[in-house]
C-alpha positions in Angstrom: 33.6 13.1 5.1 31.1 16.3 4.3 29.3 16.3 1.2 27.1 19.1 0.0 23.6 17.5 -1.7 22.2 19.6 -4.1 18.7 18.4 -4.3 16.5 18.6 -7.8 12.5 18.2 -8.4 10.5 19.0 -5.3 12.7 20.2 -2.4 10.5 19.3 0.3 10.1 15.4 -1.2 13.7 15.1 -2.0 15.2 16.3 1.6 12.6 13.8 3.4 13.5 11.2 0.7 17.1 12.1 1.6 16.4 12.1 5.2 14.6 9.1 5.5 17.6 7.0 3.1 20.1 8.2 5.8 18.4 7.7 8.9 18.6 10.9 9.9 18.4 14.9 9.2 20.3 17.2 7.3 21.4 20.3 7.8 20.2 23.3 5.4 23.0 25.6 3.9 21.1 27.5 1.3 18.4 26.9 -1.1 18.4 23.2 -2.2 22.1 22.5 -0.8 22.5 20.2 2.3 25.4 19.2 4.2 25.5 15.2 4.7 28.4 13.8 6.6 29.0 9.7 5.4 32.0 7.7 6.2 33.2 7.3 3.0 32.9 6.8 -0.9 31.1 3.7 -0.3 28.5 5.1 1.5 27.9 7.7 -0.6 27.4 5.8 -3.6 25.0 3.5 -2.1 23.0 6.8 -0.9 23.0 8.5 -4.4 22.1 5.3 -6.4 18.9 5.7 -4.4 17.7 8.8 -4.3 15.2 10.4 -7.1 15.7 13.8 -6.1 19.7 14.3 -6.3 21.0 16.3 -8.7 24.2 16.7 -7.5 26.9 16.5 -4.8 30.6 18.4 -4.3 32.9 18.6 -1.6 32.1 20.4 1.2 36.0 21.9 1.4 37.1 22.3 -2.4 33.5 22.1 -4.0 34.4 19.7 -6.2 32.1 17.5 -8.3 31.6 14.3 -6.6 28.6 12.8 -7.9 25.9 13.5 -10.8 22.9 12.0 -11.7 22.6 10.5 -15.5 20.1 12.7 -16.8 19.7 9.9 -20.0 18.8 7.5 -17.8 15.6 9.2 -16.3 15.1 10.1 -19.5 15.1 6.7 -21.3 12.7 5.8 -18.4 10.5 8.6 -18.6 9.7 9.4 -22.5 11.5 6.1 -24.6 9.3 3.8 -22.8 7.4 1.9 -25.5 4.1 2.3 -23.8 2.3 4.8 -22.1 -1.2 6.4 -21.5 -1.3 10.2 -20.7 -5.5 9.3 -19.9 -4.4 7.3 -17.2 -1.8 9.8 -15.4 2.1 10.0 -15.8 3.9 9.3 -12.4 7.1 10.9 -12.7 10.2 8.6 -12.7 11.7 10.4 -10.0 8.4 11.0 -8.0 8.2 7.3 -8.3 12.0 6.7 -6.9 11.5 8.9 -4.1 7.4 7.5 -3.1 9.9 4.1 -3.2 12.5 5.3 -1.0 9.8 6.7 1.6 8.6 3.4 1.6 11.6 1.2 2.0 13.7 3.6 5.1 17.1 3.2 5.5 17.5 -0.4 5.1 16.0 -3.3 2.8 16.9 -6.2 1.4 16.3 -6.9 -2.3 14.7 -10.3 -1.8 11.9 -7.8 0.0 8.7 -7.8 -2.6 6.9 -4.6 -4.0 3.4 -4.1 -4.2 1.8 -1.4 -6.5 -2.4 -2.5 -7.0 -2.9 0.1 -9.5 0.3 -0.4 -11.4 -0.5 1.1 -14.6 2.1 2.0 -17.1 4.5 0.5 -14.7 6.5 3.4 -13.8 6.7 2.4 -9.9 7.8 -1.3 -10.4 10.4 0.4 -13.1 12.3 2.2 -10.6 11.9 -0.3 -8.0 13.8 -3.0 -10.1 16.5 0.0 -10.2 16.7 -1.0 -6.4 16.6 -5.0 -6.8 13.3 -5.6 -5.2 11.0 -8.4 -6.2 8.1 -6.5 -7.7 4.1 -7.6 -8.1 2.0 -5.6 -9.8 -1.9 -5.6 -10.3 -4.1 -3.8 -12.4 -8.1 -4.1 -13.1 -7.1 -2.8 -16.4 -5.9 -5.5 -18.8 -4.3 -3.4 -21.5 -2.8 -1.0 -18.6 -0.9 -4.7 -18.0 -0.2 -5.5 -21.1 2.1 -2.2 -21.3 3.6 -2.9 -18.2 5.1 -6.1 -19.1 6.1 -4.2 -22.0 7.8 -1.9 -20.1 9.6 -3.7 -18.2 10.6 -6.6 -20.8 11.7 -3.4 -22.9 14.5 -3.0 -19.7 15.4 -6.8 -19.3 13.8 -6.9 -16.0 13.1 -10.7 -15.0 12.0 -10.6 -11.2 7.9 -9.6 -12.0 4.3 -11.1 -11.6 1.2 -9.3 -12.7 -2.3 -9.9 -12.2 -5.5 -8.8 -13.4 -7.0 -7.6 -9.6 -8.9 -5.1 -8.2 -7.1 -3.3 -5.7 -9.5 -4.2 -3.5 -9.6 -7.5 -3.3 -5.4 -8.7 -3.3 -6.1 -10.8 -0.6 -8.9 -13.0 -2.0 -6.4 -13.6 -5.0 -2.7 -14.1 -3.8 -1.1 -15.3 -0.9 2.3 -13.6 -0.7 3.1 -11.7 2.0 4.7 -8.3 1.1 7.0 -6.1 2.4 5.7 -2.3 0.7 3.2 -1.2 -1.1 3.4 2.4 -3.3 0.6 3.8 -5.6 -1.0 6.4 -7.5 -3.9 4.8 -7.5 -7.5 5.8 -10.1 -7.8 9.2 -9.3 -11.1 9.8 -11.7 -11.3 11.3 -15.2 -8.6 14.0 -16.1 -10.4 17.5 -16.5 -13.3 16.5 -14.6 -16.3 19.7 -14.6 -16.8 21.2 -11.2 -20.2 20.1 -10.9 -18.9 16.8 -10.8 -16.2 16.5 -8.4 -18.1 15.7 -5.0 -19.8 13.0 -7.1 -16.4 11.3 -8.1 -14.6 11.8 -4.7 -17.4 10.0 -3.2 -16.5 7.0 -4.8 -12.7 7.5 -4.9 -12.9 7.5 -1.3 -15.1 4.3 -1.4 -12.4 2.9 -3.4 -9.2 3.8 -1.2 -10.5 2.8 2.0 -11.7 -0.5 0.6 -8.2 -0.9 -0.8 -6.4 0.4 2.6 -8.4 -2.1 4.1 -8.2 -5.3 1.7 -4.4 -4.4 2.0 -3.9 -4.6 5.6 -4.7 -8.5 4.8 -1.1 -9.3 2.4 1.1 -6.6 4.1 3.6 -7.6 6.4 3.8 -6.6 10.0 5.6 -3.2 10.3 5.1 -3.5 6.4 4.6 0.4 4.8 2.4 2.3 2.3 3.2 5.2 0.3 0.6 6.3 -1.8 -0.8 9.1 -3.7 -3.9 10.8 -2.6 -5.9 13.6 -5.4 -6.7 16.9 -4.3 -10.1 18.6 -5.6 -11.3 22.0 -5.6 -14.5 22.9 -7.4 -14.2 26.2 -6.8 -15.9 26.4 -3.4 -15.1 23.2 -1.4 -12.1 21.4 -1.5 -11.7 17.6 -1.3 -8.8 15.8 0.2 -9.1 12.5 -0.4 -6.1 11.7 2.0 -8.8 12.3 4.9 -9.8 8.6 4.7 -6.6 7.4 6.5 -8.4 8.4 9.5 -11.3 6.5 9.2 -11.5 3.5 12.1 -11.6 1.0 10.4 -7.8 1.6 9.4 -6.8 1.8 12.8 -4.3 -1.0 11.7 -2.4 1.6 10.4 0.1 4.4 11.8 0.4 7.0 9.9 4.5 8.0 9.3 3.8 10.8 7.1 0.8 13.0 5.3 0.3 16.7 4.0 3.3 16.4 0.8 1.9 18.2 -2.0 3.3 18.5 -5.3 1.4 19.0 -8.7 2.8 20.0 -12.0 3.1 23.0 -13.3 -0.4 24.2 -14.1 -2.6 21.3 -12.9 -5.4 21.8 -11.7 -5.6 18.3 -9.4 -2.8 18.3 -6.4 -1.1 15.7 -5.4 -0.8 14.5 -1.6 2.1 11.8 -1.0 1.1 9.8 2.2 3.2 7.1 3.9 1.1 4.0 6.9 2.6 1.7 8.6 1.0 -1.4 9.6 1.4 -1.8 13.6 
């Protein structure tokens, strides 16, 4: 059976997101619509339950609506949330779905646990109770945990542990093996001068590859990252922070995919999603 996907958001995230939930490519039949062939009704209701960046889908022979996402339920997850702090960034609910879906491939089991270190406001381990997993969170921020388990109490999720860790040191504090690990980790101050940007990226990247590395430690064996990585510019150099995946001492790490940028509109900091996975 065809099936045209129109795909919403970012077009270059959602058609990898899409790719990577089928197992394999799509073909491109104008701007944002893709032909998917799936086997039947089944199958494409366990593909579009997944995916962040769907907006759509119709028959490919009569066009018919087949399939549309519930606007009200991104919604509800996005802006009715009872807690949230715009100092400490704003992952998009679908952002977070698809950095999920990068993570997990074509196939997962929901016993399989999620990691996020810097979880925030919770919007990752949110949208990967959507998809059954058994989420653990950590946070060095005690009142950035707090609203997490406020969040996700507020949606009757039960399957959840949180800890007060640095990101860097998981493996001195738990000893559960997990399956993935996605992130937007600290990315500094919001509207940081110019003058001070090479200052804070140095000890960004201090932080991520210390984190990369402690992380190696509680991830299991073919076990995947996606993460976000910030992208500077003070106006004469740029800094991508995503260049510390190919420092050595992460050789325990092949990198799957690197260079997706999205930002919103009129930000200056960009956005590079990057997915490892351990060897």
């Amino acid at each position: 059976m065809d099936f045209v996907f129109h795909l919403g958001f970012n077009e270059d995230l959602a058609k990898l997101e899409l790719e990577t939930v089928l197992g394999k490519a799509v073909t491109k039949i104008s701007p944002r619509k893709y032909l998917v062939e799936l086997d039947n009704f089944s199958d494409l209701n366990t593909v579009a339950h997944r995916l962040g960046g769907l907006v759509e889908i119709r028959g490919k022979s009569n066009d018919k609506l087949v399939w549309r996402h519930q606007a009200k339920e991104w919604y509800k997850r996005d802006r009715l949330k009872p807690f949230a702090d715009g100092r400490k960034g704003m992952l998009p609910p679908k952002i977070a779905r698809i950095m999920i879906n990068l993570a997990l491939g074509k196939n997962y089991t929901p016993d399989q646990v999620l990691l996020d270190p810097f979880c925030g406001s919770g919007n990752i381990l949110m949208e990967a109770s959507v998809l059954g997993l058994s989420l653990l969170g950590t946070d060095i921020d005690t009142k950035q945990l707090e609203g997490t388990r406020k969040n996700l109490n507020w949606l009757g999720i039960k399957n959840f542990k949180l800890h007060n860790f640095d990101a860097t040191q998981i493996s001195k504090n738990i000893d559960t093996q997990v399956n993935y690990i996605v992130t937007e980790p600290f990315m500094g101050k919001p509207n940081l001068r110019p003058d001070r940007i090479k200052f804070v990226t140095k000890g960004l990247h201090k932080l991520y590859l210390g984190s990369l590395k402690n992380w190696l430690k509680v991830l299991d064996s073919g076990g995947t990252v996606c993460m976000v990585f910030p992208i500077y510019s003070d106006g004469k150099k740029t800094y991508q922070l995503s260049e510390v995946i190919d420092d050595k001492s992460l050789v325990g790490y092949n990198v799957k995919t690197r260079g997706l940028i999205y930002s919103r509109p009129n930000s200056k900091l960009k956005r590079e999603i990057v997915v490892l996975k351990k060897k």
